[in-house]
N, C-alpha and C positions, 0 to 999 in steps of 0.2 A: 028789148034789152036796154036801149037807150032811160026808158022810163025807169027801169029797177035800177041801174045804176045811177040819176037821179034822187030814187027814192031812199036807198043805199048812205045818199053822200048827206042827204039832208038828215037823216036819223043819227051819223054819225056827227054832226053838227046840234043837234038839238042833245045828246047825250052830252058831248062836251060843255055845251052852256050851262045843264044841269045843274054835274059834277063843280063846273065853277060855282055857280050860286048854295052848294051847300057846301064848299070850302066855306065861303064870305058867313055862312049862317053859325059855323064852328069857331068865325075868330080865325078860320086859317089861311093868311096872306103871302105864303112861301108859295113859289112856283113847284106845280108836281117835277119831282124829278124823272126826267124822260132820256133813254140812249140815245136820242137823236138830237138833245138840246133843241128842241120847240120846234125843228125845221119840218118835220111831222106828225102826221096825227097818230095817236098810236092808242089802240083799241085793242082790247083781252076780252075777251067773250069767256063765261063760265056758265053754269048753271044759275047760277046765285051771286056768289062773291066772285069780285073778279078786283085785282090792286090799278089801283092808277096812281103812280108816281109814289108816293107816300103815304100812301090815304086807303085802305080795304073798304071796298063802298059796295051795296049790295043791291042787285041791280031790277031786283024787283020791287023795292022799295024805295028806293032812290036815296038811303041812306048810310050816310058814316060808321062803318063797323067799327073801325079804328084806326088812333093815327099812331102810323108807327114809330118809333125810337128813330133819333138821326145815328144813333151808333148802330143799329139791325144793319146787319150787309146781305142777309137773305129772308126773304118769305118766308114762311110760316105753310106748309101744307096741309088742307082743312079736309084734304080724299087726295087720291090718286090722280084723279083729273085736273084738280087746283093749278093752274098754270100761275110758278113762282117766279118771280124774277130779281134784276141785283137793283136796290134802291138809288145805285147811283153809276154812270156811267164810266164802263173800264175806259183810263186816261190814257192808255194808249189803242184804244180802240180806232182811230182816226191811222195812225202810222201803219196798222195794217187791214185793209179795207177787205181784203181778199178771205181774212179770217172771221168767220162770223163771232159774233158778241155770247152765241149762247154755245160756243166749241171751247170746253178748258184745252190748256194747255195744245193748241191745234192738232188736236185729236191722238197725243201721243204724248200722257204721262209718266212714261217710261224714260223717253231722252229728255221732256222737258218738264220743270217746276216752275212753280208760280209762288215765289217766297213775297214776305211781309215786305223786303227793304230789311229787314236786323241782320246784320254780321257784326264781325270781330273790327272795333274801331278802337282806337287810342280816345285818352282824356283828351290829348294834346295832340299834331301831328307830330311832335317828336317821339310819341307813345308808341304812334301805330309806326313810325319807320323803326323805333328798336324792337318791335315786337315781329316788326316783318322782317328783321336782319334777323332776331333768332332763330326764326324759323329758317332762313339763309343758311345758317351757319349748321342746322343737321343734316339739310340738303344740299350740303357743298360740292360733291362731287360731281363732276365734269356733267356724266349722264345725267344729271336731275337739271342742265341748263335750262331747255325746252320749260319743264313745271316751273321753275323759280322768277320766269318769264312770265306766270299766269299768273304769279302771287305778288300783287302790288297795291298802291293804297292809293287813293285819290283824297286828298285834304286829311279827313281824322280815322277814312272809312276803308276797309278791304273793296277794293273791288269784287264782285262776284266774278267766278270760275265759269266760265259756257263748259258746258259737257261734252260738247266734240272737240273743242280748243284742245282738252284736257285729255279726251283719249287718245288725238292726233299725238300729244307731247309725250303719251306713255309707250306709244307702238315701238314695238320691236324692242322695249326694254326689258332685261331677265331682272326681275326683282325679288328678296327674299319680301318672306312674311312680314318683320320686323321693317320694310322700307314701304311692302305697301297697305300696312296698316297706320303708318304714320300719313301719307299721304292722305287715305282716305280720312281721318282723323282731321286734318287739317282745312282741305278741301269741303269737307262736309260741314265744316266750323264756318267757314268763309261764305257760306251760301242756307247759311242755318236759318231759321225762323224766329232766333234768339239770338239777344243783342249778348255778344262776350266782349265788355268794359274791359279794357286793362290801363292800369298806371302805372308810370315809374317813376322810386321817390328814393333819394337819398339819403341815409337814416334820421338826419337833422331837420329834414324839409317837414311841412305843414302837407295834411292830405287834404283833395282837394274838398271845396263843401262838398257836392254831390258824393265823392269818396266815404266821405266823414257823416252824412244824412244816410247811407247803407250801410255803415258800420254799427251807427247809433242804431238802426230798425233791428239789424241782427240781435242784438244784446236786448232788447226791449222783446224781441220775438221769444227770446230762449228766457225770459220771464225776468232778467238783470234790471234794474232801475239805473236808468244814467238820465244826463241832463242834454236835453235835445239838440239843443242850440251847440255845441260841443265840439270844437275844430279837432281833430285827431292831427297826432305827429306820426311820424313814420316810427320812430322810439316803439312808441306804444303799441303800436300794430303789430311791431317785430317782437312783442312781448308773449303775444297771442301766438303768432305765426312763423317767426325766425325771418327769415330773407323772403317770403312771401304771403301770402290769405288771398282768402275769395270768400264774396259774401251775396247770397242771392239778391237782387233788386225785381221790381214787378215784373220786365219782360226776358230777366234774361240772370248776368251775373255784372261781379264788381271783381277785374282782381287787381292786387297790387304786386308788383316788385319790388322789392328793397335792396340798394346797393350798401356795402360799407357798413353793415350791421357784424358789430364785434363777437369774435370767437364762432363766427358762423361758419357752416362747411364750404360754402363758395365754391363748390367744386365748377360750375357752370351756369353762366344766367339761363340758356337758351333751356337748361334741365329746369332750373325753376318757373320761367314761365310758363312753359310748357304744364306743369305739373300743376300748376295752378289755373291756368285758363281751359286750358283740355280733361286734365286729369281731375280737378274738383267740379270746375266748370260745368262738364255735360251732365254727372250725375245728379249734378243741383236742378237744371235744367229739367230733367226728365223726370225730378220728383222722388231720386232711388234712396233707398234707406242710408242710416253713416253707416254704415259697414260697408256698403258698395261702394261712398262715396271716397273712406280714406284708399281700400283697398283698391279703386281703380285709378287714384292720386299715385300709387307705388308704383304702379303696375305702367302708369304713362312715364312716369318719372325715369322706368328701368329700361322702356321700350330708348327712348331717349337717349339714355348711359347707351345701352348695345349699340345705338347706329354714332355714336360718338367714339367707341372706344374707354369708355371710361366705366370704374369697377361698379357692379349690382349694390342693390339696394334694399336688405332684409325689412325695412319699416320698423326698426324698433326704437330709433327715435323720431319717430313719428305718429302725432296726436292718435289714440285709439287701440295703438300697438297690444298696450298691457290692457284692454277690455276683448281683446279678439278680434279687432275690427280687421287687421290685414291679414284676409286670404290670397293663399297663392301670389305672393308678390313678383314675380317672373312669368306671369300668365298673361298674354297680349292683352290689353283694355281695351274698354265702348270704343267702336270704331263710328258709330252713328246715334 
């Protein structure tokens, strides 16, 4: 026994010098990346190909299949038996030793998610604390203390929602449909995979660049010619949009709020963000057609009005109205 574990430890020593010397013969001087950060050796036996670190090396040949992309965050499976792994180690994988590296979500999908980091943050921290009082202001009532307690910001950013926090705060409350589809609406935004922007601008103020660089790509996407470099005013946005817009960006949305925009309905800001972060927000998000996306802009905007108290909302002056776009405008919206 003694001998084969000798013979064992030295083939695992002469494979690693290898793999080093046909890095060096590639030009390739990055450490493989390994979940143990080097304190181990770490060996994948396959038929054939087998990854080491960043490099698919094939092991009867002792050669370079490929070097893979430092954006790849998974393998590539070449059969069933292919043992893949993650190019780079989970950065919390140290804080819980007890959980193995290769168990998602410790074995229970269901209570737990494993998001990017994107939720719902302000341009500004002033952004996310009026955007987090609006949300405030439709969960006023006594019984929603508990949730209004889970919904808070840290610098520009929503904290994420834990999922037992959150059912501990709903136990034993009788909710209609209308309170908890705003909920989940909310809650589902704050813990999303997509980043939902919002800014608030005063009709005179300048929008911010990165505002004003999402505004310009929208118009250039829908085939408009404008000039890139281009600061947007709040005027102008409300030209397009009245007291608010939303404009898709790479990972996620852009919205704005507009205060003091003349002759506007004003009825409520907490209606309009909403109506714009949630209500255009998700279906930009998820890619849905404009018809889904004004009709489900109404349909948050009314959800809204009912847990406020304040009168419905036909969509007919609302972008799309006269082509068809809002169906069913008193129909609960995407709740995820």
């Amino acid at each position: 026994m003694k001998h084969v574990l000798l013979f064992i430890g030295a083939l695992f020593f002469v494979c690693s010098i290898q793999a080093q010397d046909i890095f060096k013969q590639h030009g390739f001087n990055k450490e493989p990346l390994t979940l143990s950060k080097g304190r181990y050796e770490e060996v994948f036996t396959n038929k054939e190909v087998v990854q080491s670190g960043s490099v698919l090396l094939n092991t009867k040949t002792n050669k370079v299949v490929k070097f893979l992309d430092e954006e790849d965050t998974l393998t590539v499976s070449f059969e069933a038996e292919y043992s893949s792994r993650w190019l780079s180690p989970d950065p919390m994988a140290e804080k819980y030793p007890q959980i193995s590296p290769y168990v998602y979500c410790a074995n229970n999908p269901l209570k737990f998610v494993d998001p990017t980091g994107m939720i719902i943050k302000g341009m500004t921290r002033q952004d996310a604390q009026d955007f987090r009082d609006d949300i405030y202001k439709v969960l006023a009532d006594d019984k929603f203390a508990n949730i209004r307690a889970l919904i808070d910001v840290k610098g520009k950013t929503f904290n994420r929602i834990d999922a037992d926090a959150l059912s501990s705060a709903m136990d034993g409350l009788t909710l209609t449909d209308d309170e908890r589809a705003y909920i989940t609406i909310v809650t589902g935004a704050i813990n999303s995979k997509a980043v939902y922007k919002v800014e608030y601008l005063n009709y005179s103020e300048d929008v911010s660049s990165s505002g004003s660089a999402a505004i310009t790509k929208s118009f250039k996407d829908a085939g408009i010619p404008i000039n890139s470099d281009v600061i947007w005013k709040a005027s102008q946005v409300a030209t397009q949009g009245g007291e608010g817009a939303t404009v898709p960006i790479k990972n996620g949305t852009h919205s704005f709020i507009i205060n003091g925009v003349p002759n506007a309905e004003t009825t409520c800001r907490a209606v309009t963000s909403g109506h714009e972060v949630f209500g255009h927000g998700i279906p930009l998000v998820k890619g849905l057609s404009e018809t889904a996306n004004n009709s489900n802009a109404i349909r948050t905007d009314n959800l809204i009005r009912r847990l406020l108290g304040l009168p419905q909302r036909d969509g007919s002056n609302h972008r799309g109205y006269n082509q068809g776009q809002i169906i069913n405008p008193y129909q609960l919206p995407i709740t995820q």
